[in-house]
C-alpha positions in Angstrom: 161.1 143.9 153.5 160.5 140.8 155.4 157.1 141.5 155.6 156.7 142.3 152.2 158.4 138.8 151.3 155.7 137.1 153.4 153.2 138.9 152.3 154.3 137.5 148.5 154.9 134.3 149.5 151.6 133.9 150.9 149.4 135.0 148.1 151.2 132.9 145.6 150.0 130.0 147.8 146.8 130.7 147.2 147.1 131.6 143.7 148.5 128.1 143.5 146.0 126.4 145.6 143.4 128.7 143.6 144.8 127.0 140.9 144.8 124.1 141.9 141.3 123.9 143.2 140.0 125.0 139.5 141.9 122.6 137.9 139.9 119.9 140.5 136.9 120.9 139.4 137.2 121.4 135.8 138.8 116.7 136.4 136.0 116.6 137.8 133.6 117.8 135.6 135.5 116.3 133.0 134.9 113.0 134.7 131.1 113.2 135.5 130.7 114.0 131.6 133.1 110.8 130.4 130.8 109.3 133.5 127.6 110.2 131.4 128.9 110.0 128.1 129.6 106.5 129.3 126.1 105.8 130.7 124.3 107.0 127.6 126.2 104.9 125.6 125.2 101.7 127.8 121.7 102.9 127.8 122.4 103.1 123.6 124.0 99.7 123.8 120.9 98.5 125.7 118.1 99.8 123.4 120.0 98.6 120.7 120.1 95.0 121.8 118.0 93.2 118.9 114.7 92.2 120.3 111.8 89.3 119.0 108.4 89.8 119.2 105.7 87.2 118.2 102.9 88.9 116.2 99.4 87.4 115.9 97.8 89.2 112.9 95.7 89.5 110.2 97.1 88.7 106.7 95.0 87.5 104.4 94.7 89.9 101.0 96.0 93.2 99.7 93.7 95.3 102.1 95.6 93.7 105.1 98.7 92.7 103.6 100.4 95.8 102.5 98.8 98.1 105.2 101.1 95.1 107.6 104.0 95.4 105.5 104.0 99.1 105.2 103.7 99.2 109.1 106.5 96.9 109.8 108.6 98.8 107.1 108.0 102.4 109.2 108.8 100.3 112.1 112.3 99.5 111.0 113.0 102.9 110.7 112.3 104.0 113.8 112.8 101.1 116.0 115.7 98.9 114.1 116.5 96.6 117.0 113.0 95.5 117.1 112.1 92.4 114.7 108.6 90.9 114.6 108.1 87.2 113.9 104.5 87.2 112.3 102.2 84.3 112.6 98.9 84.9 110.2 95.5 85.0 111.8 93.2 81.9 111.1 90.1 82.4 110.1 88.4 80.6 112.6 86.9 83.1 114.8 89.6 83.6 117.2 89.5 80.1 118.3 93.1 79.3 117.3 93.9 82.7 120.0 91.9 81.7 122.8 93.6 77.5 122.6 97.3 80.0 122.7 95.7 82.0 125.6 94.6 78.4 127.0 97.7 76.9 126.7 100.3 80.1 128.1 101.2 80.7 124.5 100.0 84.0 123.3 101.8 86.0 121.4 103.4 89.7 122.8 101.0 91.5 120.3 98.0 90.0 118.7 94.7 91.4 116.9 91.8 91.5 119.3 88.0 92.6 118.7 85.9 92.8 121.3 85.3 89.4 122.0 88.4 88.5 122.5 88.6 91.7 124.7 85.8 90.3 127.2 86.8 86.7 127.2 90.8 87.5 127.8 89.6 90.3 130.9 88.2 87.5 132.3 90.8 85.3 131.9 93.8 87.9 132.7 95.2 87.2 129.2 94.9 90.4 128.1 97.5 93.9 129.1 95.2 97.2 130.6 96.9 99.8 128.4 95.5 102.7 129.5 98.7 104.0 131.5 100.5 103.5 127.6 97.5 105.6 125.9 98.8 108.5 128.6 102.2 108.0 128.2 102.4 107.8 124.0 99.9 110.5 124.0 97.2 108.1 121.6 94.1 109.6 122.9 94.8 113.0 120.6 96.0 110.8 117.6 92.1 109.4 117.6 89.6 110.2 115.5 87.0 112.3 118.1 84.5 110.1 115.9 85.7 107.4 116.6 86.6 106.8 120.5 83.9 104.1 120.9 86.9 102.1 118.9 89.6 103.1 121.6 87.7 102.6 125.2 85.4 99.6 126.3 82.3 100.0 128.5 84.4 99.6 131.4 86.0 102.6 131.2 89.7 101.1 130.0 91.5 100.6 126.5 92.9 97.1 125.9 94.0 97.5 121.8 95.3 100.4 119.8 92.8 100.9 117.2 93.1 101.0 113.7 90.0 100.7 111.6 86.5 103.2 112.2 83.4 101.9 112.1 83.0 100.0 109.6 80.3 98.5 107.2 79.0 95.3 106.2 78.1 95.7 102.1 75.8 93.6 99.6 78.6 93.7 97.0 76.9 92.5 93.4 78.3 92.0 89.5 76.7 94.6 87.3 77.5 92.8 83.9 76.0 89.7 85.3 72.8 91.1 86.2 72.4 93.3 82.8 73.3 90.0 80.7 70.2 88.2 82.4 68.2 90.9 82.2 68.0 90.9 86.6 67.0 93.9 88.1 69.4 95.4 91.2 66.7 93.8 94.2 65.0 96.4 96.1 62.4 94.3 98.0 62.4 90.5 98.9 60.3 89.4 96.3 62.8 90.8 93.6 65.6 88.9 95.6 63.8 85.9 95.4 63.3 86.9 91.3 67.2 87.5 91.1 68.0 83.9 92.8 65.6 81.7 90.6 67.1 83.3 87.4 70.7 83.2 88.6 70.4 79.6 89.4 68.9 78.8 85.7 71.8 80.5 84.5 74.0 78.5 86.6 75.0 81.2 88.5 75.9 81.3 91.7 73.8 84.1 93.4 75.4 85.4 96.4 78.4 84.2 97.5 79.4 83.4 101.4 82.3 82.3 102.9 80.2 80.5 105.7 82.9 78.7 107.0 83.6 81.9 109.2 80.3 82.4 111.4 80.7 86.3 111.5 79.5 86.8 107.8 76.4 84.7 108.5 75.3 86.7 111.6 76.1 89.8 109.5 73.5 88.7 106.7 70.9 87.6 109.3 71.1 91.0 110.8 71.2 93.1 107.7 67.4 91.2 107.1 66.8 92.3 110.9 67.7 96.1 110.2 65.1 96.4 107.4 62.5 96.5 110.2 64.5 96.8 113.8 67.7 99.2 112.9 69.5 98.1 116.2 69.4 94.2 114.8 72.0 92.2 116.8 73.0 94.9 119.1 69.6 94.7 120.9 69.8 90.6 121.6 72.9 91.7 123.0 71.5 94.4 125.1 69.0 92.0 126.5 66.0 94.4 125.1 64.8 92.1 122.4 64.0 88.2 121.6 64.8 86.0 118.7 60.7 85.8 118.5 59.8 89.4 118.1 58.9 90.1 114.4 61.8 91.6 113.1 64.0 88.7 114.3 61.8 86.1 113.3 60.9 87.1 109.9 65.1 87.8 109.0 65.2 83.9 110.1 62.2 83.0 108.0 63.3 84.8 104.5 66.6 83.6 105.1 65.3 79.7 105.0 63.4 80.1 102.4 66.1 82.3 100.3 68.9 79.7 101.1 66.2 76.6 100.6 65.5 78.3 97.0 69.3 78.3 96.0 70.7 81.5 97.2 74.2 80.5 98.4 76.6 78.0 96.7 76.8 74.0 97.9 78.3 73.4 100.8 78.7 77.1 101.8 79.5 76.5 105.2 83.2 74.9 104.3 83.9 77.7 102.2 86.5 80.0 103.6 87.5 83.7 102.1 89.4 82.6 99.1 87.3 80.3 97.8 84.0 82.2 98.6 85.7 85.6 96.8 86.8 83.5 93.7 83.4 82.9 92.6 82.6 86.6 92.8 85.9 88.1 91.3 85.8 85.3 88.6 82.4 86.2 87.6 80.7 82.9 88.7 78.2 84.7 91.7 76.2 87.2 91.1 76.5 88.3 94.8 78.9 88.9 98.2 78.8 89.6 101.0 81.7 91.3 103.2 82.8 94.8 104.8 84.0 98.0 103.1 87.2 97.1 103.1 86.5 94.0 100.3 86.3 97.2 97.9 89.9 97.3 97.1 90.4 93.8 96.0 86.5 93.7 94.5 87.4 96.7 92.0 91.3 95.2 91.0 89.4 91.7 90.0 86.1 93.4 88.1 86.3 97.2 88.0 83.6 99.1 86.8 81.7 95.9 86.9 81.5 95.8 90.2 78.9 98.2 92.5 77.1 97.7 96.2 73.2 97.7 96.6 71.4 99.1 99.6 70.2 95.9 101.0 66.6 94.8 100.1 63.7 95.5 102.0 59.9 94.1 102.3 58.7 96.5 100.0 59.4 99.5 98.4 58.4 101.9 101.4 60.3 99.4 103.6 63.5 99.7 101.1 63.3 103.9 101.0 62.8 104.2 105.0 65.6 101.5 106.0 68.0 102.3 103.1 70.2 104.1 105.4 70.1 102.0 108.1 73.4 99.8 107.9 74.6 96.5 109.4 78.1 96.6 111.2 79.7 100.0 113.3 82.7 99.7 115.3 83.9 99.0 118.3 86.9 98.5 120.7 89.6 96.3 119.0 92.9 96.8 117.4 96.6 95.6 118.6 96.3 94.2 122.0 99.4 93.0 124.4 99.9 89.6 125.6 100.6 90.7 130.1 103.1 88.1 130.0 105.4 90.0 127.7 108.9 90.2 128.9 108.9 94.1 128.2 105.6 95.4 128.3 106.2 99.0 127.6 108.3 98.1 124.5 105.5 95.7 123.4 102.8 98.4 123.8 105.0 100.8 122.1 105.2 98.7 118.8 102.0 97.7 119.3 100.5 101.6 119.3 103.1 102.6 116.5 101.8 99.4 114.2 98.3 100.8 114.7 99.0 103.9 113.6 101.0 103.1 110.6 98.4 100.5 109.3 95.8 103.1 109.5 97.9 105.6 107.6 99.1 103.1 104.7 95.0 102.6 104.7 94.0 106.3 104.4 96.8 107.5 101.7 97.6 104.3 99.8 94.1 101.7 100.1 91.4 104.8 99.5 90.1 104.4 102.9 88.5 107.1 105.2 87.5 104.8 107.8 89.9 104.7 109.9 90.6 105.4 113.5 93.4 107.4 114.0 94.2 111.2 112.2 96.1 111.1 109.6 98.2 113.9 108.5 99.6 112.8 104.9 98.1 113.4 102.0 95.7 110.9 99.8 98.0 109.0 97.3 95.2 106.5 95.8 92.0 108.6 95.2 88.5 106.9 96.4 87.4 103.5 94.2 84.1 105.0 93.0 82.0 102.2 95.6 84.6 104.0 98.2 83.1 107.2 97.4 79.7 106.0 97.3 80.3 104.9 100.8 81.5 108.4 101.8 78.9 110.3 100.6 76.4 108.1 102.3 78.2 108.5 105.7 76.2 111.7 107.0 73.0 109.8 105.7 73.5 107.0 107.8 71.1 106.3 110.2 72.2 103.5 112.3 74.1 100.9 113.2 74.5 98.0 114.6 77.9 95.8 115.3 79.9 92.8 113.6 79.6 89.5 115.4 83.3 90.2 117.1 81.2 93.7 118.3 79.1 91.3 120.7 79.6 91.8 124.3 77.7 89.0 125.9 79.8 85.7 125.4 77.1 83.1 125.4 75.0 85.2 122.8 77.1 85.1 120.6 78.6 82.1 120.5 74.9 81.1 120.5 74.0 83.3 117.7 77.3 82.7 115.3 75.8 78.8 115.5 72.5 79.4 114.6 73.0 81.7 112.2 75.6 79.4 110.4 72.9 76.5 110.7 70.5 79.2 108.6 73.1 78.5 105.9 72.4 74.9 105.4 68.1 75.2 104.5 68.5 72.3 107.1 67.6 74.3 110.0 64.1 75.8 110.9 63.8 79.2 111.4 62.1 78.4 114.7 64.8 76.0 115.8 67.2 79.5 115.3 64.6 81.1 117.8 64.6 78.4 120.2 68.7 78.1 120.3 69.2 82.1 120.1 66.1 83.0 123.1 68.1 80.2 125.3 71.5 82.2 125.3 70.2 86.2 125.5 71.2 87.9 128.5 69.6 89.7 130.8 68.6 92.8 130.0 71.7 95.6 130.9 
């Protein structure tokens, strides 16, 4: 019986310790969850924390204002803690951005083209992303057609892309040119035609906003295609001079175009606004600016309003270079200051504004050209010039780049002055060869 007593005795102790021992472990997993439960709500708390970010970005009309606002909107939703303080681009050629860069003052996120790109690599100024293209996954959200927007020649990405390739257009008032009896210019000499009778009318014929030097290299170059498709891009490359024929004609019909009263007085003081007044209040017969001027071209003159293949030196030259087009695309987008206190979260917002812009742009603006895949549906169907546009894609021939597309610093600087000087009728076109042949690189 005594046995049988210890025997008892013994295995309730280590029922009881059993017991005791479950009860431990089911503290102590009790405490490692309150532990975590704890830690995710610091790491909650943290995220949460309100965050600034300076914003450097374009802001000008309806085609970049509401894409911006709907971006920001999204971003609210999904990253509420986040607030971005907005300064508007200048339109001064990304001076204003290179004095911040200058000065220690960028901004965490700013718009960059590829100028900016090469001058800030230089200068450290500008954040490598491409660690943040692998990590957000960006590279699939791309267009495969348009990669060239996403990747420089050095191999890296430096700015989450948001707009294609895009197009420099010869935008022109339909109503204005039936009332004075002008036919649509298909070779030089009927541009020439179109400018004398516009100016007895007292109509403006083509209006610039010259104060920015980009549209003024952009209406050399369109001259340049008619008879060297590359224009610009082969100055760049180092593979052509200012003198050969192509170039040096462009600079020759511009000085005698502008000389003969194609652009309005003082056209190198006028800035966007005051440039696309004259042309939405039916006071210029002519612009000049990219696709994405359709928008704001058709809500000022609707069906009044259509773009012309550019003109060329006669009609075989007009039929064989109608397809060749002036602009492209090319690296550029939302780039990141490297001096941003939280560069992953900058580069987050930064890739997530990109994305959104491009989207408002696709479903809401009518625009196709755009960088990134979009999987909503169309809410605003094509403007007719859009759909013109998007028909003529596959016929495209070439391209060549915007001013901002230039890769060789001292070129373009160098070709952005001369080209502006072309604008005054002050300026020979051999004094544009002289100043443009001193500044072209090397041949790559």
């Amino acid at each position: 019986m005594k046995k049988f007593a210890l025997a008892l005795m013994s295995l309730c102790l280590v029922f009881v310790a059993a017991c005791g021992s479950a009860g431990n472990n089911v503290a102590n997993e009790g405490n490692k969850e309150t532990v975590k439960e704890a830690a995710n709500e610091e790491t909650k708390t943290e995220e949460a924390k309100p965050v600034k970010l300076r914003i450097y970005a374009q802001y000008a009309d309806d085609d970049t204002k509401l894409p911006y606002d709907y971006a920001v909107a999204e971003l609210k939703k999904e990253m509420p803690n986040v607030e971005l303080e907005l300064e508007v681009q200048a339109q001064d050629d990304g001076q204003k951005l290179k004095t911040y860069a200058a000065t220690g003052n960028l901004p965490d996120i700013f718009g960059a083209g590829l100028d900016i790109i090469s001058t800030f690599k230089k200068s450290g100024n500008i954040l490598e992303l491409d660690q943040y293209v692998e990590q957000f996954g960006f590279k699939d959200k791309m267009q495969p057609s348009a990669m060239n927007t996403l990747v420089t020649d050095d191999g890296h990405t430096y700015a989450f892309p948001y707009a294609g390739n895009e197009f420099v257009l010869l935008y022109y008032n339909k109503e204005l040119f039936e009332k004075n009896g002008v036919k649509v210019p298909t070779t030089y000499d009927e541009l020439m035609t179109a400018v004398k009778t516009f100016n007895a009318a007292g109509i403006t014929p083509l209006s610039l906003f010259a104060k920015e030097k980009w549209p003024t290299v952009s209406l050399f170059d369109m001259f340049v295609t008619r008879n060297e498709p590359q224009g610009i891009k082969k100055l760049d490359k180092g593979e052509a001079s200012a003198s050969d024929p192509a170039y040096k004609e462009a600079a020759e019909k511009i000085v005698e175009l502008v000389q003969a009263g194609l652009l309005p007085k003082g056209a190198t003081n006028l800035n966007y606004d005051q440039a696309a007044a004259l042309f939405h209040q039916g006071k210029a017969a002519m612009f000049l600016n990219g696709q994405w001027e359709i928008a704001e071209s058709t809500k000022h003159l609707g069906d009044k309003v259509g773009w012309m293949y550019f003109p060329g030196t006669d009609a075989a030259n007009y039929e064989a270079s109608k397809y060749a087009f002036s602009g492209g695309g090319g690296p550029g987008g939302y780039a990141v200051n490297p001096d941003t206190k939280d560069k992953e979260l900058a580069a987050k917002v930064a890739a997530f504004l990109s994305l959104k812009y491009a989207e408002y742009k696709y479903t809401e603006r009518g625009n196709p050209l755009v960088a990134t895949k979009v999987d909503k549906a169309i809410v605003t169907e094509y403007p007719p010039m859009m759909q013109q546009l998007s028909d003529d894609i596959a016929k495209i021939s070439s391209t060549t780049t915007f001013a901002w597309g230039l890769s060789d610093a001292k070129l373009k600087a160098a070709i952005e002055d001369a080209s502006q000087s072309l604008m005054t009728g002050a300026y020979s076109a051999e004094q544009f060869i002289e100043d443009v042949n001193k500044a072209i690189p090397a041949a790559k």
